[in-house]
C-alpha positions in Angstrom: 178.8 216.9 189.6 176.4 214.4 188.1 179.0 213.3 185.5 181.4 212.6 187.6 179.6 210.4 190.0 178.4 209.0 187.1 181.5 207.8 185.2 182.8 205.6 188.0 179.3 203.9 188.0 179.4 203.1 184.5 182.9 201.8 184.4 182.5 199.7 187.3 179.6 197.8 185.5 181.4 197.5 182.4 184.1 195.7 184.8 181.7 193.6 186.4 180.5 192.0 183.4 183.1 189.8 182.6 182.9 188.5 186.4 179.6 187.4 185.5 181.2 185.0 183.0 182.0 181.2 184.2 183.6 178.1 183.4 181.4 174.8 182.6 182.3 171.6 181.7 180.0 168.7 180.5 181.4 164.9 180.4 179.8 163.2 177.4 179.7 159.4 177.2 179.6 157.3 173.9 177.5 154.5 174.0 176.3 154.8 170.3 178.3 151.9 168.9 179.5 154.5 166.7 182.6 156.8 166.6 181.1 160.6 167.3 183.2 162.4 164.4 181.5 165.8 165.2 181.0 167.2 168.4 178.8 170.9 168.8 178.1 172.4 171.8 176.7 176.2 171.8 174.5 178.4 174.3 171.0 177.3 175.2 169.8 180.8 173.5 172.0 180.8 170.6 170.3 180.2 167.8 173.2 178.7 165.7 176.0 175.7 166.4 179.4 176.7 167.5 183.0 175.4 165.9 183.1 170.9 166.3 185.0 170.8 169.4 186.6 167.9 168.5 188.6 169.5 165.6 190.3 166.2 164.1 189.7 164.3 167.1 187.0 161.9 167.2 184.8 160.0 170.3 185.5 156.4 169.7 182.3 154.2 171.4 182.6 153.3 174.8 184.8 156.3 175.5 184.1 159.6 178.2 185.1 163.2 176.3 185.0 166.3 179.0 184.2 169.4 177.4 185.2 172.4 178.8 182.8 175.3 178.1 184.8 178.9 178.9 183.6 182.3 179.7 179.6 181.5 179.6 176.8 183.4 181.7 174.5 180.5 181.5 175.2 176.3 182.7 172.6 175.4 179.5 173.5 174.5 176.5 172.7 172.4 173.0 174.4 169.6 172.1 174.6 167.7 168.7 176.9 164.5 168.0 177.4 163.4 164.4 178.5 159.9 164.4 180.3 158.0 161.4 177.2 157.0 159.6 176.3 160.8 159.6 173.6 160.2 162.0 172.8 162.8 164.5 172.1 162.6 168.9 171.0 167.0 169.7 170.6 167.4 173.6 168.3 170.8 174.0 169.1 173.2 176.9 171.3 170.6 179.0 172.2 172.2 182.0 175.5 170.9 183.0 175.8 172.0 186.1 173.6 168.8 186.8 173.9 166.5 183.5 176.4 164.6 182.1 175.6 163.3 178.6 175.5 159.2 177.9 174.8 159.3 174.5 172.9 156.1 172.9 170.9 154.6 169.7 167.9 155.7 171.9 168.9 159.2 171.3 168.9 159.5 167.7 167.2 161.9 165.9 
């Protein structure tokens, strides 16, 4: 009898964890006066850099780039811009829910 109540309780968490999964999106500005060749954004708890984002794309200065961030449990996340010169802008736990990023010189690492 146990088992069976059991089982339906199980498989209805495993189904509910997906639902806790959402859809972010962060709007990053380029005010470097620089093109941003590399773009990584990954979890605030991840302790290693997802794939560029921008692929073979780049973030010419002066332009807005939305990033769309699928199937995450958590709005905060760590950003790092490589620009042309190979100089580096990394945002710790942004949560963008409330940020946007406008990226500038001041920002360098």
């Amino acid at each position: 009898m146990r088992t069976k109540l059991l089982l339906p309780l199980i498989l209805s968490c495993l189904f509910a964890l997906p639902a806790l999964a959402a859809d972010y999106y962060v709007d990053i500005t380029n005010k470097t006066g620089y093109q941003i060749n590399q773009l990584y954004v990954s979890p605030g708890d991840q302790k290693s850099w997802e794939d560029d984002v921008l692929g073979n794309d780049v973030l010419v200065n002066g332009t807005t780039q939305r990033v769309t961030l699928t199937g995450y449990s958590s709005p905060v996340f760590d950003i790092r811009l490589i620009d042309s010169d190979g100089d580096s802008y990394t945002f710790w736990d942004i949560n963008v829910e409330e940020y946007d990023l406008l990226v500038t010189p001041d920002d360098l690492d």
